[in-house]
PDB file of the backbone (N, CA, C, O) and the ligand in Angstrom, with CONECT records:
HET     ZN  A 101       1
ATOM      1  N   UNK A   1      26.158  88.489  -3.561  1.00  0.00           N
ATOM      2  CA  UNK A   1      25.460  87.528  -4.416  1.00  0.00           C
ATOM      3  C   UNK A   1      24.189  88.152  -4.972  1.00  0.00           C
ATOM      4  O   UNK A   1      23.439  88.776  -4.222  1.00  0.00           O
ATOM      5  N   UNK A   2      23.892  87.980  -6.439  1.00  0.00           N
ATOM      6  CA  UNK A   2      23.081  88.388  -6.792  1.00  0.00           C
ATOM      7  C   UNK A   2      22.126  87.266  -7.645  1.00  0.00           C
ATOM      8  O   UNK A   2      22.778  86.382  -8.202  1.00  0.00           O
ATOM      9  N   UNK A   3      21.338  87.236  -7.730  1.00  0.00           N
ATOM     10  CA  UNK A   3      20.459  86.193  -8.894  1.00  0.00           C
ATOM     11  C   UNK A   3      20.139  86.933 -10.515  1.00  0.00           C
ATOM     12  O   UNK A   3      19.347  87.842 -10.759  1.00  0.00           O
ATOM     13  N   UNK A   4      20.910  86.307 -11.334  1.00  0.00           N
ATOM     14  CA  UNK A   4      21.102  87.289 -12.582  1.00  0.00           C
ATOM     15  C   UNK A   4      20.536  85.970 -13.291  1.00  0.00           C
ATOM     16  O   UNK A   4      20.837  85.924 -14.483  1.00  0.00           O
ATOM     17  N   UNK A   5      19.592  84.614 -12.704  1.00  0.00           N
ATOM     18  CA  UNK A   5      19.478  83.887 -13.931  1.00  0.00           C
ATOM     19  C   UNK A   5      17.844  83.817 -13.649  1.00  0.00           C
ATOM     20  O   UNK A   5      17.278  82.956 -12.976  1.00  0.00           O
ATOM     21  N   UNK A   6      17.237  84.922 -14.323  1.00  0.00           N
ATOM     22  CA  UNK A   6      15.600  84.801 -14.204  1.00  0.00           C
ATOM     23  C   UNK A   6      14.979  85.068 -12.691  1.00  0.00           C
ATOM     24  O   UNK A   6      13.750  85.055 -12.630  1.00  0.00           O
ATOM     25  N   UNK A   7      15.722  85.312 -11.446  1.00  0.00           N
ATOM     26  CA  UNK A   7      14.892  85.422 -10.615  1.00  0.00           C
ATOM     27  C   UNK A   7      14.975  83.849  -9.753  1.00  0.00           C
ATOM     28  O   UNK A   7      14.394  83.517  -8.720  1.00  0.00           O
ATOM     29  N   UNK A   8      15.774  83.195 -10.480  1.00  0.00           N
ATOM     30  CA  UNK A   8      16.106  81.792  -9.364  1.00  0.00           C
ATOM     31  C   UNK A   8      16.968  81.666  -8.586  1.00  0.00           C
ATOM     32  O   UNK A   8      18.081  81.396  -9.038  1.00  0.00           O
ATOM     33  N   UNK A   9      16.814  81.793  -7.286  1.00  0.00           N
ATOM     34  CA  UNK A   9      17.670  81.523  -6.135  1.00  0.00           C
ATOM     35  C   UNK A   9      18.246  80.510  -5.987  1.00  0.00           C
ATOM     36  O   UNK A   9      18.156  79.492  -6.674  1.00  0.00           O
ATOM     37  N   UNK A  10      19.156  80.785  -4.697  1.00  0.00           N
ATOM     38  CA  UNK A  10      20.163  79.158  -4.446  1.00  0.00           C
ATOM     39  C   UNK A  10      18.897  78.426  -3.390  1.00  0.00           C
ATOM     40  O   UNK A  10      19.004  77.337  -2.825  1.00  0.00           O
ATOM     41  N   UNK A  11      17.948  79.176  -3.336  1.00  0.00           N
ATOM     42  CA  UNK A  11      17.274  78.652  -1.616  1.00  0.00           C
ATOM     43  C   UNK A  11      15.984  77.769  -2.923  1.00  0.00           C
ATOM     44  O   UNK A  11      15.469  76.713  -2.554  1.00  0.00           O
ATOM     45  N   UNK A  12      15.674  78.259  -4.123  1.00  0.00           N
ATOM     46  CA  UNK A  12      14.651  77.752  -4.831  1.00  0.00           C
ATOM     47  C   UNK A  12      15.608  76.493  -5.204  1.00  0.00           C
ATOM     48  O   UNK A  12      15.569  75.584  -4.375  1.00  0.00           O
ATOM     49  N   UNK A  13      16.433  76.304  -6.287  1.00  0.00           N
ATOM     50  CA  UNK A  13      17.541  75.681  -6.549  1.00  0.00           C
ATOM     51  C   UNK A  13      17.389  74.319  -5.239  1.00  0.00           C
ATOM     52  O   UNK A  13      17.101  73.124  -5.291  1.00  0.00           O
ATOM     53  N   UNK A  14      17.608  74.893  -4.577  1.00  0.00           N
ATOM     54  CA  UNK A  14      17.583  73.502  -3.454  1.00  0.00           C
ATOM     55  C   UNK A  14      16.649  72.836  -3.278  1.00  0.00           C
ATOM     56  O   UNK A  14      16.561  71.608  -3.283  1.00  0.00           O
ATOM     57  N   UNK A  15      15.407  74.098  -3.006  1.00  0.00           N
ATOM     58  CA  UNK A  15      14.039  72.918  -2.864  1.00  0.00           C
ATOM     59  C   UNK A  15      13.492  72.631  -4.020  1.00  0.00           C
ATOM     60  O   UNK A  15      12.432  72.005  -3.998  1.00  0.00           O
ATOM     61  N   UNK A  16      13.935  72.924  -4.988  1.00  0.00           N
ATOM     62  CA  UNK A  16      13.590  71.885  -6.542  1.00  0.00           C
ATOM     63  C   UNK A  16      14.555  70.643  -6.276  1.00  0.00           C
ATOM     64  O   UNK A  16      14.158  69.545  -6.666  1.00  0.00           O
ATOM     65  N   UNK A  17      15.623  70.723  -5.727  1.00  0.00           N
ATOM     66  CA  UNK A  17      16.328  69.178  -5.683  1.00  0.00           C
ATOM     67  C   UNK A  17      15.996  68.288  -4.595  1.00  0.00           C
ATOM     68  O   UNK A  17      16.048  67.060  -4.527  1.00  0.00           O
ATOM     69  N   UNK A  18      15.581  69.319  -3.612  1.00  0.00           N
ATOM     70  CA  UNK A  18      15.281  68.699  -2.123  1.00  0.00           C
ATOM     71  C   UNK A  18      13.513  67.498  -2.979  1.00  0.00           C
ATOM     72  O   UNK A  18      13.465  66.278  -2.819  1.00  0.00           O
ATOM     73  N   UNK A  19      12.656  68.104  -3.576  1.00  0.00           N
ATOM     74  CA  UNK A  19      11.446  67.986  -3.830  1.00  0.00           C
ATOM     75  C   UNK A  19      11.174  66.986  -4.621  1.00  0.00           C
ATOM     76  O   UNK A  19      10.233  66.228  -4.386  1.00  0.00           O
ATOM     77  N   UNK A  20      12.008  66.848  -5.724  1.00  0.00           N
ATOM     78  CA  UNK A  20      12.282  66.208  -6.642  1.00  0.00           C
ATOM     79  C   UNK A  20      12.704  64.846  -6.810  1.00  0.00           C
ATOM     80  O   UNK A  20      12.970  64.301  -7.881  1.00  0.00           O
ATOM     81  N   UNK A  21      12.749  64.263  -5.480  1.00  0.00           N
ATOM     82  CA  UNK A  21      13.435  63.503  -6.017  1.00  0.00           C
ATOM     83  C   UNK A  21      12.608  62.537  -4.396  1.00  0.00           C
ATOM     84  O   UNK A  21      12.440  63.232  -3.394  1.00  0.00           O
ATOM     85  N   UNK A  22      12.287  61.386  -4.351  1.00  0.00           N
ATOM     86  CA  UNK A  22      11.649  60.237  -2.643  1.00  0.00           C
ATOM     87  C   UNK A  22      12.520  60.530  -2.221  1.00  0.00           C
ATOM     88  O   UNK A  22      13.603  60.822  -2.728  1.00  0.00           O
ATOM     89  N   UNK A  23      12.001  60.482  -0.668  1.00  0.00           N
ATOM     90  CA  UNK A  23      12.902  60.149   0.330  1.00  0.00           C
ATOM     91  C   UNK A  23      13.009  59.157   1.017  1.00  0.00           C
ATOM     92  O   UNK A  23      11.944  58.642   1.357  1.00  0.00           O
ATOM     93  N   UNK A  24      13.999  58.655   1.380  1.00  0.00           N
ATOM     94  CA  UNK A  24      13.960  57.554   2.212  1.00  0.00           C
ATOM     95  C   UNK A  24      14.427  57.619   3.661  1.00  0.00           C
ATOM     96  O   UNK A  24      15.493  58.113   4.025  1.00  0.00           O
ATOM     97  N   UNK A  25      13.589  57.112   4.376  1.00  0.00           N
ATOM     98  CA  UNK A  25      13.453  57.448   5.397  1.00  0.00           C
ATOM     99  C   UNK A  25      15.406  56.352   6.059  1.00  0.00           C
ATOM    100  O   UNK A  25      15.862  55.319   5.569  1.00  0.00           O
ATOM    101  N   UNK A  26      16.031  57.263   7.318  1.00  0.00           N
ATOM    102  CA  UNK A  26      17.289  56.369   7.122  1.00  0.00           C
ATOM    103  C   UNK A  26      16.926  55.698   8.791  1.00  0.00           C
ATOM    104  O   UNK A  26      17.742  55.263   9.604  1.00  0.00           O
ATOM    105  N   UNK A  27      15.530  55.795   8.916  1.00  0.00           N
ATOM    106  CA  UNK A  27      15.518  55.084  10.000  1.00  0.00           C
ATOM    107  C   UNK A  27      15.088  53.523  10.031  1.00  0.00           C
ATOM    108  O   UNK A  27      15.607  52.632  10.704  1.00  0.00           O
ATOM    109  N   UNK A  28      14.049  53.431   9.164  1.00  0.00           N
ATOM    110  CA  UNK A  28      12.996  52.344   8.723  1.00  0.00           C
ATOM    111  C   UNK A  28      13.155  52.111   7.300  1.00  0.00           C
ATOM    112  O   UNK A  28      12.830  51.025   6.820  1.00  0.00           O
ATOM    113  N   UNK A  29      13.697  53.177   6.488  1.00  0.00           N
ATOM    114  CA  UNK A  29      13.714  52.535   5.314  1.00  0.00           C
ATOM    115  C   UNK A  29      12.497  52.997   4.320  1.00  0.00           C
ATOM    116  O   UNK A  29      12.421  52.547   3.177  1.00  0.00           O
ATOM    117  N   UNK A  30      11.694  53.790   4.768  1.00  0.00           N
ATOM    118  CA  UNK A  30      10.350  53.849   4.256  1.00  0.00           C
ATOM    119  C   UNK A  30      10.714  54.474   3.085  1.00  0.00           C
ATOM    120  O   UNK A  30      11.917  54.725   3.027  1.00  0.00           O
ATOM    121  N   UNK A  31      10.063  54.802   2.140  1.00  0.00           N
ATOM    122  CA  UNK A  31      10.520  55.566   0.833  1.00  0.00           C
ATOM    123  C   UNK A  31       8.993  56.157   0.534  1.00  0.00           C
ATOM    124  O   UNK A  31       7.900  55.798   0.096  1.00  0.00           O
ATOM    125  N   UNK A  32       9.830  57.559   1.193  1.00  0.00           N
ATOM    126  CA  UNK A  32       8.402  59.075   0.884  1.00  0.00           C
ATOM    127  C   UNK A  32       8.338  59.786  -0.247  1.00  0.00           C
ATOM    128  O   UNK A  32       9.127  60.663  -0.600  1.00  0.00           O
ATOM    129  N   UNK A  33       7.010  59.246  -1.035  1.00  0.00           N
ATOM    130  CA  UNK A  33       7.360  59.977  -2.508  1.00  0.00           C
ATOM    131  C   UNK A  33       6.161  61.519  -2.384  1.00  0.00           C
ATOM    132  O   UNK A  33       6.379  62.608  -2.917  1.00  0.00           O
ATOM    133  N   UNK A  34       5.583  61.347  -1.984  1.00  0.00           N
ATOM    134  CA  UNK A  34       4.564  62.778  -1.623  1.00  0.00           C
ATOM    135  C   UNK A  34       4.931  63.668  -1.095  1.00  0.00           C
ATOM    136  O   UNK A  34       4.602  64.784  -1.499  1.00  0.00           O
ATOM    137  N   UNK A  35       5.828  63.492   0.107  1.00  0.00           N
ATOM    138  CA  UNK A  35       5.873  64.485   1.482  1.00  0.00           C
ATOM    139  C   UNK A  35       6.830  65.987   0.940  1.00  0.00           C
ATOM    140  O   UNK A  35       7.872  65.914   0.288  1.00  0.00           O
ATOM    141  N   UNK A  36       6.305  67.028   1.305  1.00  0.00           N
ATOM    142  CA  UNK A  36       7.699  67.787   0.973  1.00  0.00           C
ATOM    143  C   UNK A  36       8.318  68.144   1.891  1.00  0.00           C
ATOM    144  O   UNK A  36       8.038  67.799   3.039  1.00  0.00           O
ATOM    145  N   UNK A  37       9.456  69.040   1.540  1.00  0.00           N
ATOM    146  CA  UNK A  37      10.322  69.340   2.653  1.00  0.00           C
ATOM    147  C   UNK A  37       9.712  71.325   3.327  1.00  0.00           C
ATOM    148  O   UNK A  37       9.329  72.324   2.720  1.00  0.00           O
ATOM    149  N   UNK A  38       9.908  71.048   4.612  1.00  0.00           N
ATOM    150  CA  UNK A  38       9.353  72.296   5.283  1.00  0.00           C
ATOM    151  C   UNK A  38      10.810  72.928   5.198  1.00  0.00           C
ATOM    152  O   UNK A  38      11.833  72.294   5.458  1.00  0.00           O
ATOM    153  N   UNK A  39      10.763  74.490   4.730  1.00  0.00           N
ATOM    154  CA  UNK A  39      11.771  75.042   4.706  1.00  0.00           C
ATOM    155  C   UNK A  39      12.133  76.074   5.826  1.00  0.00           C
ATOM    156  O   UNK A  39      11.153  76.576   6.377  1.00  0.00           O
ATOM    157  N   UNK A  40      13.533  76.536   6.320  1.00  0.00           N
ATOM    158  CA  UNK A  40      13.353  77.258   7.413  1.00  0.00           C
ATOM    159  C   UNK A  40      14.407  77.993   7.350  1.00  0.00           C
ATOM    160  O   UNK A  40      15.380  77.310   7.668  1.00  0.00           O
ATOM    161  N   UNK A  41      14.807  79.484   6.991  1.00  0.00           N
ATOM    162  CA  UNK A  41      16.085  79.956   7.000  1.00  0.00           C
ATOM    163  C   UNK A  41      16.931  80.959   7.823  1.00  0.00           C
ATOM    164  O   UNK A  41      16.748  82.177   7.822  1.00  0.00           O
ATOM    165  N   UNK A  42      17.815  80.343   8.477  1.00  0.00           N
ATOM    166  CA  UNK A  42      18.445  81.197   9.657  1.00  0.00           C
ATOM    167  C   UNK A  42      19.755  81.659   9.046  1.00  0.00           C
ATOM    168  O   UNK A  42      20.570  80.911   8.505  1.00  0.00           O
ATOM    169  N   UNK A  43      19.877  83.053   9.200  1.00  0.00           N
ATOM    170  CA  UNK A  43      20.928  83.240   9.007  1.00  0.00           C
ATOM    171  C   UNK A  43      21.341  83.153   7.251  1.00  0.00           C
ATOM    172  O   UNK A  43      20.561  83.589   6.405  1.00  0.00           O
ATOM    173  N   UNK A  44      22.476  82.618   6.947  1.00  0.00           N
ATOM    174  CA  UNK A  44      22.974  82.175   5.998  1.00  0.00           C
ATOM    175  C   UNK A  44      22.586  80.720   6.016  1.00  0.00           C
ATOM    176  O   UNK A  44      23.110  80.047   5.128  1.00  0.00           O
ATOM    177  N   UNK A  45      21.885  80.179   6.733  1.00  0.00           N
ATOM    178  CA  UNK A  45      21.568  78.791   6.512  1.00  0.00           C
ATOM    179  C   UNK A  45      20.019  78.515   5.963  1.00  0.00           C
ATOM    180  O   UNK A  45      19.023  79.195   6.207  1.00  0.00           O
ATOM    181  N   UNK A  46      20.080  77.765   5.456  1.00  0.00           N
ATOM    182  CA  UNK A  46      18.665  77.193   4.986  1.00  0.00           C
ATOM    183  C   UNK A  46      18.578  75.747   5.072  1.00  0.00           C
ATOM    184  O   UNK A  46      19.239  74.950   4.406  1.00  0.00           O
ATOM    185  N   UNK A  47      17.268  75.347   6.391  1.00  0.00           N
ATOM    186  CA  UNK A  47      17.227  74.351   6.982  1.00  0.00           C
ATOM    187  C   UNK A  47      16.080  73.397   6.355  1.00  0.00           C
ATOM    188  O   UNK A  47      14.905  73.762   6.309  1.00  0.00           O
ATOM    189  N   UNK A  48      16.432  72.403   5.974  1.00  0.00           N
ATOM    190  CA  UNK A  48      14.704  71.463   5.542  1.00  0.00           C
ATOM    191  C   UNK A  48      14.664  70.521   6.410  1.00  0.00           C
ATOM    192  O   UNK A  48      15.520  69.793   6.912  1.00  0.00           O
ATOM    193  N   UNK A  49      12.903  70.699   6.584  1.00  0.00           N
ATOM    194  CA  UNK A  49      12.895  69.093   7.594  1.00  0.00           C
ATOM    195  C   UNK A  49      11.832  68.500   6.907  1.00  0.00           C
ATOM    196  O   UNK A  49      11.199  69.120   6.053  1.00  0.00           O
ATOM    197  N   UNK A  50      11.577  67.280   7.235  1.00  0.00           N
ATOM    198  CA  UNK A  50      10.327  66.644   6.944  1.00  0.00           C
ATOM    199  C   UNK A  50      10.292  65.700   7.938  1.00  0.00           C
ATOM    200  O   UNK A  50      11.291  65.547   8.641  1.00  0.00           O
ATOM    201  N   UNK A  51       8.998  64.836   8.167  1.00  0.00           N
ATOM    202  CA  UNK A  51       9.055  63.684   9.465  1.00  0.00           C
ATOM    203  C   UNK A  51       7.976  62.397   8.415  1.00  0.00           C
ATOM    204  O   UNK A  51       7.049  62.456   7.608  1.00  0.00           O
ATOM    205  N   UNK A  52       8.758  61.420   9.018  1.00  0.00           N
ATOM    206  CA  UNK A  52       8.750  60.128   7.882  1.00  0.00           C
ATOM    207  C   UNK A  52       7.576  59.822   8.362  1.00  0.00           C
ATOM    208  O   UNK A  52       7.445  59.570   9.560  1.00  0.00           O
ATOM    209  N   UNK A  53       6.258  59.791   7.265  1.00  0.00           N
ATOM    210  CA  UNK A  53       4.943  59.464   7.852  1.00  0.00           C
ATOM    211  C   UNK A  53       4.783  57.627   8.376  1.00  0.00           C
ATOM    212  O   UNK A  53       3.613  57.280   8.537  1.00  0.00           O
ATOM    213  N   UNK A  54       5.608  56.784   8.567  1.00  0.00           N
ATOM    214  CA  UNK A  54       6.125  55.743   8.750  1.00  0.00           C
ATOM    215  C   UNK A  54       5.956  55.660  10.408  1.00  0.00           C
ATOM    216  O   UNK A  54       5.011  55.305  11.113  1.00  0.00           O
ATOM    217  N   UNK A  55       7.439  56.198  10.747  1.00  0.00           N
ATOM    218  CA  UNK A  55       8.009  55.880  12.010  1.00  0.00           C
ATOM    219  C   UNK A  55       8.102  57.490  12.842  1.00  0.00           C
ATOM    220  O   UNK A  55       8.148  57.569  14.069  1.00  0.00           O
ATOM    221  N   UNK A  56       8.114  58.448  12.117  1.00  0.00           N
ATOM    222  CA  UNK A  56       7.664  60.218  12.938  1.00  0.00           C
ATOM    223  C   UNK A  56       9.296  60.272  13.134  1.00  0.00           C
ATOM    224  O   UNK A  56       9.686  60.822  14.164  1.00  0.00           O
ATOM    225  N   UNK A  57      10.419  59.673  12.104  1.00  0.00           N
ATOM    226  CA  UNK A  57      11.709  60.267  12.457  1.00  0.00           C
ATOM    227  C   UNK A  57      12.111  61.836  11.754  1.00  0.00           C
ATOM    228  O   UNK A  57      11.785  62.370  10.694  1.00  0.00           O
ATOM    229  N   UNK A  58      12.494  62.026  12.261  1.00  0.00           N
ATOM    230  CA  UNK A  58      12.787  63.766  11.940  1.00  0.00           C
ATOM    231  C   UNK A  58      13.887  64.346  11.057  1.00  0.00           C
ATOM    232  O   UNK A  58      14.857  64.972  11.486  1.00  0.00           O
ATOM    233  N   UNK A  59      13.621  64.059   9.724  1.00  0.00           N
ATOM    234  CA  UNK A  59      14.933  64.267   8.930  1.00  0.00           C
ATOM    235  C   UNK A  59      15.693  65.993   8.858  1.00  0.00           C
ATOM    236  O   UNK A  59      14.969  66.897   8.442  1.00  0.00           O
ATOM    237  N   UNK A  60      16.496  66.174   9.095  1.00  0.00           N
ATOM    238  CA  UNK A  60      16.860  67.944   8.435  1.00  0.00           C
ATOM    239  C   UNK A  60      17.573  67.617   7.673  1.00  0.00           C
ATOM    240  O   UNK A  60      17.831  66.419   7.557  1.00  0.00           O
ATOM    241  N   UNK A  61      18.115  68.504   6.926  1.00  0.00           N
ATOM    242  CA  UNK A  61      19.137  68.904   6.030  1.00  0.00           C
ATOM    243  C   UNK A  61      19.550  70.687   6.029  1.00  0.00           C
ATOM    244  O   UNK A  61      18.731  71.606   6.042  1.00  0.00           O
ATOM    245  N   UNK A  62      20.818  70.787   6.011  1.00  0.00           N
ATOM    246  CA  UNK A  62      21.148  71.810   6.171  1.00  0.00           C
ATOM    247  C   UNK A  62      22.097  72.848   5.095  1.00  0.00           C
ATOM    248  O   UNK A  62      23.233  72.372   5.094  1.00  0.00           O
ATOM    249  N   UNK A  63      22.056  73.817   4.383  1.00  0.00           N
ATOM    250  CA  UNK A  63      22.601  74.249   3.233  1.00  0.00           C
ATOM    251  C   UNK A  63      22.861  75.479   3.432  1.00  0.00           C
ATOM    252  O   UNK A  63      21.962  76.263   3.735  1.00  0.00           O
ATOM    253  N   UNK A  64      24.393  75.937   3.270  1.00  0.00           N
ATOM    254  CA  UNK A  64      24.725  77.269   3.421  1.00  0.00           C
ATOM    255  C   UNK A  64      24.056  78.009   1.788  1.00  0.00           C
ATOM    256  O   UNK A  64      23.999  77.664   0.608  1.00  0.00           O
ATOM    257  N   UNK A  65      23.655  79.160   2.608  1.00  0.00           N
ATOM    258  CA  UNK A  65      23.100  79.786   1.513  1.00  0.00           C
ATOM    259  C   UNK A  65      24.414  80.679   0.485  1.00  0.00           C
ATOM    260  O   UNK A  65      24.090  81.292  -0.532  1.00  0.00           O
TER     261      UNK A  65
HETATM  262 ZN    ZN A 101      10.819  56.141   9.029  1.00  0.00          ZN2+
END
C-alpha cells in the first residue's frame, strides 16, 4: 500500500471521519460535539478511544489499516 493521493493516509482518512462528525455516547445518550478521538496504532490496527465527559464510558473503535 502506498498513498499516491497527496500524502493522505487511510489512518488520516479515518480520523477526519472519526472527528467530524458528535458522538453519542451509547451508554447515557450524551451527544459529544468537542471531544476528539485519541488515536492508537497496533499492528495493522488503528484503535480510537474517547471517554464520554457525561458518564466516563469508554468508547473504542477499531479499523484495520
Ligand atoms: Zn455517557
Amino acid at each position: 500500500m502506498s498513498s499516491s493521493h497527496g500524502g493522505t493516509t487511510a489512518f488520516d482518512r479515518l480520523r477526519a471521519r472519526l472527528d467530524g462528525q458528535p458522538h453519542v455516547c451509547e451508554a447515557c445518550g450524551f451527544v459529544d460535539e468537542a471531544g476528539e478521538w485519541e488515536a492508537a496504532t497496533t499492528g495493522g490496527t488503528v484503535e480510537y478511544r474517547r471517554e464520554c465527559p457525561s458518564c466516563g464510558t469508554e468508547t473504542v473503535r477499531r479499523h484495520r489499516l
